[in-house]
LOSE-10540 format. One record per residue (C-alpha): residue number from 1; residue in one letter; chain; z, x, y. Coordinates in nm, 2 decimals. Layout:
NUM  A  A  Z  X  Y $
...
//
This chain:
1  X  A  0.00  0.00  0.00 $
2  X  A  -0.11  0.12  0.32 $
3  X  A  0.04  0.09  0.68 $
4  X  A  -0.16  -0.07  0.93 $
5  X  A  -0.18  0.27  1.14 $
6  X  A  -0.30  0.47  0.80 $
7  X  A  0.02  0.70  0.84 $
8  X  A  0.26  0.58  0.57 $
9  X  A  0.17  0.45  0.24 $
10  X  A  0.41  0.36  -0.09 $
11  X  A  0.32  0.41  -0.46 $
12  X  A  0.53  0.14  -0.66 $
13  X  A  0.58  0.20  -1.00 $
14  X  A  0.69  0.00  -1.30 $
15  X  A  0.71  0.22  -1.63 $
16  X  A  0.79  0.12  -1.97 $
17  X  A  0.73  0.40  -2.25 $
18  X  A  0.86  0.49  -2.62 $
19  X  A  0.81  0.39  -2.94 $
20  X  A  0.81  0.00  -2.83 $
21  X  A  0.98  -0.26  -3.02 $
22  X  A  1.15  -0.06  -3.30 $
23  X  A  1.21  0.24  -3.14 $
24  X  A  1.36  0.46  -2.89 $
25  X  A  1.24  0.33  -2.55 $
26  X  A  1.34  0.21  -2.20 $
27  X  A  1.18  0.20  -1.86 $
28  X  A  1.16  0.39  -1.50 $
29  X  A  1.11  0.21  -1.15 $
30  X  A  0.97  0.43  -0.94 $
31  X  A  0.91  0.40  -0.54 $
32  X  A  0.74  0.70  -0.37 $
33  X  A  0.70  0.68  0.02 $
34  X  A  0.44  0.88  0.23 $
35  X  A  0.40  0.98  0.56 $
36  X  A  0.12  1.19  0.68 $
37  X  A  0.20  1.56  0.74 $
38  X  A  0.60  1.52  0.57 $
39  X  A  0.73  1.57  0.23 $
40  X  A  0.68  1.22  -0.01 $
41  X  A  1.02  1.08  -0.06 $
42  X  A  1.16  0.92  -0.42 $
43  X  A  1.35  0.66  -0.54 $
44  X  A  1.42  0.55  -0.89 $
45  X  A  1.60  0.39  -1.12 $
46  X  A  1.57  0.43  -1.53 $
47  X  A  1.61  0.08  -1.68 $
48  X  A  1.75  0.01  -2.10 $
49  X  A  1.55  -0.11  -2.33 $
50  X  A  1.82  -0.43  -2.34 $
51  X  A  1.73  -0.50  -1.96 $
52  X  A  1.35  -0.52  -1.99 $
53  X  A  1.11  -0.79  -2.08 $
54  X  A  0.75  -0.76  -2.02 $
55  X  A  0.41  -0.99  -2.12 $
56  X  A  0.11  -0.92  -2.30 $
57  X  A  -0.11  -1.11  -2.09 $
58  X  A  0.01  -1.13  -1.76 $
59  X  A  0.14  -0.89  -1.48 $
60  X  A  0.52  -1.04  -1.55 $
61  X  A  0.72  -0.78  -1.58 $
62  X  A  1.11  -0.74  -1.54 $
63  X  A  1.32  -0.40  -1.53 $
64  X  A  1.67  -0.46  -1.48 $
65  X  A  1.68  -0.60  -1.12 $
66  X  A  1.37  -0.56  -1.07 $
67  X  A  1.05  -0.81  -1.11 $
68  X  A  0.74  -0.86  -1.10 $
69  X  A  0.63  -1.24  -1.14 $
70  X  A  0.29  -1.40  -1.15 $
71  X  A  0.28  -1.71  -0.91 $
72  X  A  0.05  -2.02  -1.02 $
73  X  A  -0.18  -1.88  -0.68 $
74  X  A  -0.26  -1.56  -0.85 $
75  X  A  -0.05  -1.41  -0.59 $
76  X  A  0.28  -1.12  -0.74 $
77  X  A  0.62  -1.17  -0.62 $
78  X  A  0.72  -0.81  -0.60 $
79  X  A  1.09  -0.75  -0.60 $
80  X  A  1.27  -0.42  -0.68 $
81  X  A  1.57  -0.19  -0.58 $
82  X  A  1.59  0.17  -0.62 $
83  X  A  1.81  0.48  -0.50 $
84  X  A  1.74  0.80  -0.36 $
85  X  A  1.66  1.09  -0.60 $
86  X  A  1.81  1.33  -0.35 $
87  X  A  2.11  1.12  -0.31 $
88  X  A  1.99  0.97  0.05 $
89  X  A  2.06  0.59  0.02 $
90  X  A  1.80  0.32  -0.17 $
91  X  A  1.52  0.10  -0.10 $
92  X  A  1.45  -0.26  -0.13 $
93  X  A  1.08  -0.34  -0.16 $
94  X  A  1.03  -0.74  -0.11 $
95  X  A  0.64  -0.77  -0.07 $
96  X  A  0.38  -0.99  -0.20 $
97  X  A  0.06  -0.89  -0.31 $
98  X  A  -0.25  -1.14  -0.29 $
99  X  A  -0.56  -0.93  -0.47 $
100  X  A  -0.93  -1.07  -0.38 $
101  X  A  -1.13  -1.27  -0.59 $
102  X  A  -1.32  -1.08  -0.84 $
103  X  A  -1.25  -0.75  -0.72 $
104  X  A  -1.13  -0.62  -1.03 $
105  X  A  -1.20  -0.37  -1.28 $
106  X  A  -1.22  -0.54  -1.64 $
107  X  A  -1.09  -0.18  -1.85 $
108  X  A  -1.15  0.00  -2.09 $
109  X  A  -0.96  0.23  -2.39 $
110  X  A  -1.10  0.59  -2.44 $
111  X  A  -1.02  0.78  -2.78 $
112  X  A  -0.96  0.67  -3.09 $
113  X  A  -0.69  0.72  -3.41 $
114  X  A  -0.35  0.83  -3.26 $
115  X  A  -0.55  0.89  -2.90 $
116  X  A  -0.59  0.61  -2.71 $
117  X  A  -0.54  0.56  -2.30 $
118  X  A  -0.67  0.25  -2.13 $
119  X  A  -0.71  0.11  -1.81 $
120  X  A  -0.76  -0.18  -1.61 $
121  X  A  -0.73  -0.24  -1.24 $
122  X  A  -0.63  -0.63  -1.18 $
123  X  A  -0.63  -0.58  -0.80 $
124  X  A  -0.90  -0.34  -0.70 $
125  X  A  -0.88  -0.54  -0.33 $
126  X  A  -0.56  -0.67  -0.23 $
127  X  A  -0.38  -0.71  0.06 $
128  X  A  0.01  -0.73  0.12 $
129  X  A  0.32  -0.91  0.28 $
130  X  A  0.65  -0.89  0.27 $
131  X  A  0.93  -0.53  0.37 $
132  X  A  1.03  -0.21  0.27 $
133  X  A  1.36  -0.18  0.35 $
134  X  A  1.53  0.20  0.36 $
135  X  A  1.90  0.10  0.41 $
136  X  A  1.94  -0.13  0.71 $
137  X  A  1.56  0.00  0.88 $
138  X  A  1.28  -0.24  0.76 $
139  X  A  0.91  -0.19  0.78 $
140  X  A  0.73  -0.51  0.79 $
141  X  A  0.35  -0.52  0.63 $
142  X  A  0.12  -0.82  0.72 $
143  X  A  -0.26  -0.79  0.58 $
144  X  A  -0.16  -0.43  0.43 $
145  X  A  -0.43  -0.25  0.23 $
146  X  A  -0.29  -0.27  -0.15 $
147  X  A  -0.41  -0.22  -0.53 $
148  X  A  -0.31  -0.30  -0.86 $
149  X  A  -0.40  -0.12  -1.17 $
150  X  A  -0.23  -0.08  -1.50 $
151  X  A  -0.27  0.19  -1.77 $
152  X  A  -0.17  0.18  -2.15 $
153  X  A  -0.18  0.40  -2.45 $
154  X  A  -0.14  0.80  -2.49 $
155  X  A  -0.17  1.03  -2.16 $
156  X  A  -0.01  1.32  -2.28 $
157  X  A  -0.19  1.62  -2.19 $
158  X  A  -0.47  1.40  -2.01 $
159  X  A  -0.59  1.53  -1.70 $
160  X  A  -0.86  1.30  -1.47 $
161  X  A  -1.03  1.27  -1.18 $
162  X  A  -0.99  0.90  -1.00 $
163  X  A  -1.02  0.76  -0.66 $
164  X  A  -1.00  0.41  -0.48 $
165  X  A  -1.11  0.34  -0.10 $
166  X  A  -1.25  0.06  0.08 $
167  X  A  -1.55  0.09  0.27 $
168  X  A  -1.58  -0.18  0.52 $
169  X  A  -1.68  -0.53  0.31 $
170  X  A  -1.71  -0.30  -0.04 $
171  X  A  -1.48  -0.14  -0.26 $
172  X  A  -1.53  0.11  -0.51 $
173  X  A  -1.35  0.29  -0.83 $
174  X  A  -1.43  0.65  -0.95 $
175  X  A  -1.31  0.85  -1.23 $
176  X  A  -1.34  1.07  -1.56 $
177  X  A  -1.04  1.07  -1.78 $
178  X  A  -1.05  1.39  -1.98 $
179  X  A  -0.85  1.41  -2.33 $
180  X  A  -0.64  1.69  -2.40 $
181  X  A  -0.82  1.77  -2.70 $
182  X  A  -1.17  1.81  -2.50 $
183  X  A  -1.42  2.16  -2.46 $
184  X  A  -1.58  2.00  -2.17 $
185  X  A  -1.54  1.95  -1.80 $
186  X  A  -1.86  1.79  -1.73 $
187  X  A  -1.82  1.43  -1.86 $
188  X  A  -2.00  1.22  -1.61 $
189  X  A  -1.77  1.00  -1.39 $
190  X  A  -1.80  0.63  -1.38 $
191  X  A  -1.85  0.45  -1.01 $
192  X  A  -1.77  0.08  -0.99 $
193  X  A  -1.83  -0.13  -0.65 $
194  X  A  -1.76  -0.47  -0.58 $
195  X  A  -1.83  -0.66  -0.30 $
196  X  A  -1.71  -1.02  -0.18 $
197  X  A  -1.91  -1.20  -0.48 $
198  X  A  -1.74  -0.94  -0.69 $
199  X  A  -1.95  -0.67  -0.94 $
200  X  A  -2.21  -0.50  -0.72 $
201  X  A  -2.32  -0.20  -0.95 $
202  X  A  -2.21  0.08  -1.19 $
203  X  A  -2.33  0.46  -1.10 $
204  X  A  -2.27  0.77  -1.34 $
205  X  A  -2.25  1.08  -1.11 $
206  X  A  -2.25  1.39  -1.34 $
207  X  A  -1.97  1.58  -1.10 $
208  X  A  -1.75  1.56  -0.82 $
209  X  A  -1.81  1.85  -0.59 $
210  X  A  -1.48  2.00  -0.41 $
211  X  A  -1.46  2.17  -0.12 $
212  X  A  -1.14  2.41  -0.01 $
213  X  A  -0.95  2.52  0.28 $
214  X  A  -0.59  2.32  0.25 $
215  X  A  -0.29  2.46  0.10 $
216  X  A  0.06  2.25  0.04 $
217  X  A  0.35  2.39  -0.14 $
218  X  A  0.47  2.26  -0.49 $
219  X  A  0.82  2.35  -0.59 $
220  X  A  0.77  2.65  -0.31 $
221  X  A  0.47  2.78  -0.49 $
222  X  A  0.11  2.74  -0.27 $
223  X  A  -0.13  2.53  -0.38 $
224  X  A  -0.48  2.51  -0.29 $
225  X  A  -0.61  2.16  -0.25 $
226  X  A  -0.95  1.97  -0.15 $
227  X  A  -1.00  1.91  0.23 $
228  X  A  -1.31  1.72  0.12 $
229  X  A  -1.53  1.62  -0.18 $
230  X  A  -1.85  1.44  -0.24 $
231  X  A  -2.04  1.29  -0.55 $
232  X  A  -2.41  1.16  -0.55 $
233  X  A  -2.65  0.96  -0.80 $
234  X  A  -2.97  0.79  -0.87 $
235  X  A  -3.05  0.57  -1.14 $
236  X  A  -3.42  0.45  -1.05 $
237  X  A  -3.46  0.29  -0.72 $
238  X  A  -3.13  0.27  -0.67 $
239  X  A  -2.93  0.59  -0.46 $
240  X  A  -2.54  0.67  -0.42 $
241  X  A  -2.35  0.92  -0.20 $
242  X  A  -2.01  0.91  -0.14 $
243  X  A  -1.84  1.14  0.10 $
244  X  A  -1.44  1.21  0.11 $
245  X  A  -1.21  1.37  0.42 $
246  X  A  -0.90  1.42  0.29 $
247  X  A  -0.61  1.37  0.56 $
248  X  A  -0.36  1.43  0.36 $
249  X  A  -0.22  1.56  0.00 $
250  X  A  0.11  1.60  -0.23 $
251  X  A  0.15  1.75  -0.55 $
252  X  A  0.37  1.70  -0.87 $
253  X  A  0.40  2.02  -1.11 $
254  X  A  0.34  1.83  -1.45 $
255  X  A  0.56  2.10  -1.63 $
256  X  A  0.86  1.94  -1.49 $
257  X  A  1.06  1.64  -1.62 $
258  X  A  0.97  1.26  -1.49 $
259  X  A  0.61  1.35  -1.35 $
260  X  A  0.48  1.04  -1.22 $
261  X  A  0.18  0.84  -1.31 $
262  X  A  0.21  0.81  -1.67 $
263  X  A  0.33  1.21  -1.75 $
264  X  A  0.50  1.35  -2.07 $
265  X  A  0.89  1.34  -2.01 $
266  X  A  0.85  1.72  -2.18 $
267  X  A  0.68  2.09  -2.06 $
268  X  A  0.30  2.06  -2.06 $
269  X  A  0.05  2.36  -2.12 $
270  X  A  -0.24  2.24  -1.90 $
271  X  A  -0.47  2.50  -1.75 $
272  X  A  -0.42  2.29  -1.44 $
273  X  A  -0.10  2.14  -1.43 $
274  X  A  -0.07  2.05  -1.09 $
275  X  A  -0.14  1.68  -1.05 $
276  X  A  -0.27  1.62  -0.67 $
277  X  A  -0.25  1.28  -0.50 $
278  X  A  -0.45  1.26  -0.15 $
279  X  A  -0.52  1.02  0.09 $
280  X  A  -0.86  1.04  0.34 $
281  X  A  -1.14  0.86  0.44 $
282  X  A  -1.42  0.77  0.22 $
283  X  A  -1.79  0.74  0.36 $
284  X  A  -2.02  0.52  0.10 $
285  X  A  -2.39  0.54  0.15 $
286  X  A  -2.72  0.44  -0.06 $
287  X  A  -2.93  0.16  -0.21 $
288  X  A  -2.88  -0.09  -0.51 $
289  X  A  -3.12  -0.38  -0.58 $
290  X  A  -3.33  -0.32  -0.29 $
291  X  A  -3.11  -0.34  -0.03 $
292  X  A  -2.89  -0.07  0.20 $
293  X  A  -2.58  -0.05  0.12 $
294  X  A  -2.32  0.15  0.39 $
295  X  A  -1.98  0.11  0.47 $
296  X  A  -1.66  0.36  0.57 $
297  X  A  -1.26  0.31  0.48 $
298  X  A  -0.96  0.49  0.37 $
299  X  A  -0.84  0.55  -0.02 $
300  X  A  -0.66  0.73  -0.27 $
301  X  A  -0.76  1.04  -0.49 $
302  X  A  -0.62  1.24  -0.77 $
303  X  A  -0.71  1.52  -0.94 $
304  X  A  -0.53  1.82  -1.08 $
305  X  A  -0.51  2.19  -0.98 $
//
């Protein structure tokens, strides 16, 4: 979710992992908060298995105090409650989400036998309502940028590339999940855009094309990160090009316990184990079905260093 000056974004996660029903499992809630040029800040909370229900079919979830419930509009009821990992007070998130019509992305599982990670997006377009509340301070969203996706399945030692952005009436989805087990970097990436009647078209650009010159520190260690990337395609008459100016950038050391988004709880042996969340603008030119298509906004992007 996105503020409406672009400065300050939140990540909002609700995690449930193990060896579901029989098991040893249980959940996390985790709340990261953003502000452009500053250190992210983290709240959490790790939830029993006894204090966790969740559906198969739905976005209803529930970790202790925490919920998130399905109205009959479509619309989530988002309520949760978390405190500081660095001892610094909680937060109390209290938002609604309303995601567009048809501006989804339908998923899909990659992998097979004991490998398998999928991933759907139920809110590729969504906008938000309601507070975040950092002790008695509240910020108030009204019409705030937001997404919804949900992943599944093994990610242990999975590394990807992925982005999100509006770009004026369209929105697009990148990525290229890469399985631990794999020789190659050069699976192509998939590119999904939507417009207001929903599925536009699919690309398949081959690569994603970084380009250097930012540096942020992870556990006091330098880290070189993107300042900008681009990706192109054709598949007949129709063209794609999407540029990316990255504003701004945080990193997670994936070798460390509790990584976010989805990371083993254990030491990892990645050849790039820094995972690198950004935030920028995103410029989308080209031409499907005949007809121009242009438009610029701001996103998300991960990818690991």
């Amino acid at each position: 979710m996105l503020s409406s000056d672009r400065k300050r974004w939140a990540f909002l996660s609700f995690i449930v992992g193990g060896d579901i029903p029989d098991g040893r499992w249980g959940g996390q809630l985790l709340l990261t908060l953003h502000e452009e040029g500053k250190p992210a800040r983290r709240f959490s909370a790790v939830v029993p298995r006894e204090s966790i229900s969740f559906s198969t079919w739905n976005a209803d979830l529930r970790l202790g105090d925490a919920t998130v419930t399905v109205q009959p509009n479509g619309r989530y009821a988002v309520r949760a409650r978390a405190a500081a990992e660095n001892g610094g007070g909680s937060a109390t998130v209290d938002l609604t989400i309303a995601p567009a019509p048809g501006a989804y992305f339908p998923g899909a599982s990659l992998g097979g036998g004991d490998f398998v990670s999928g991933y759907a997006v139920a809110g590729l377009r969504a906008e938000a309502a309601g507070t975040i509340c950092l002790r008695d301070a509240c910020e108030r969203y009204d019409g705030a940028q937001a997404y919804h996706d949900h992943n599944w399945g093994v990610w242990r030692g999975v590394t990807w590339e992925w982005g999100a952005a509006r770009a004026g009436s369209l929105t697009f989805l990148y990525g290229r999940v890469q399985p631990p087990d794999s020789v190659s970097g050069e699976t192509p990436l998939f590119f999904y855009l939507v417009d207001s009647l929903g599925f536009r078209t699919l690309f398949r650009p081959k690569r994603i094309d970084y380009t250097g010159g930012r540096s942020i520190r992870v556990n006091g260690r330098p880290v070189q990160v993107p300042s900008s990337a681009s990706f192109v395609d054709v598949r007949g008459d129709d063209t794609l090009r999407v540029d990316l100016q990255i504003e701004d950038a945080a990193g997670t050391d994936t070798r460390t316990p509790l990584a976010e988004r989805g990371e083993t709880m254990t030491a990892r042996a990645l050849d790039r184990p820094y995972f690198i969340q950004m935030k920028g603008r995103a410029r989308l030119s080209g031409r499907v079905g005949g007809s121009p298509i242009r438009g610029e906004g701001t996103g998300f992007f991960e990818t690991y260093r």
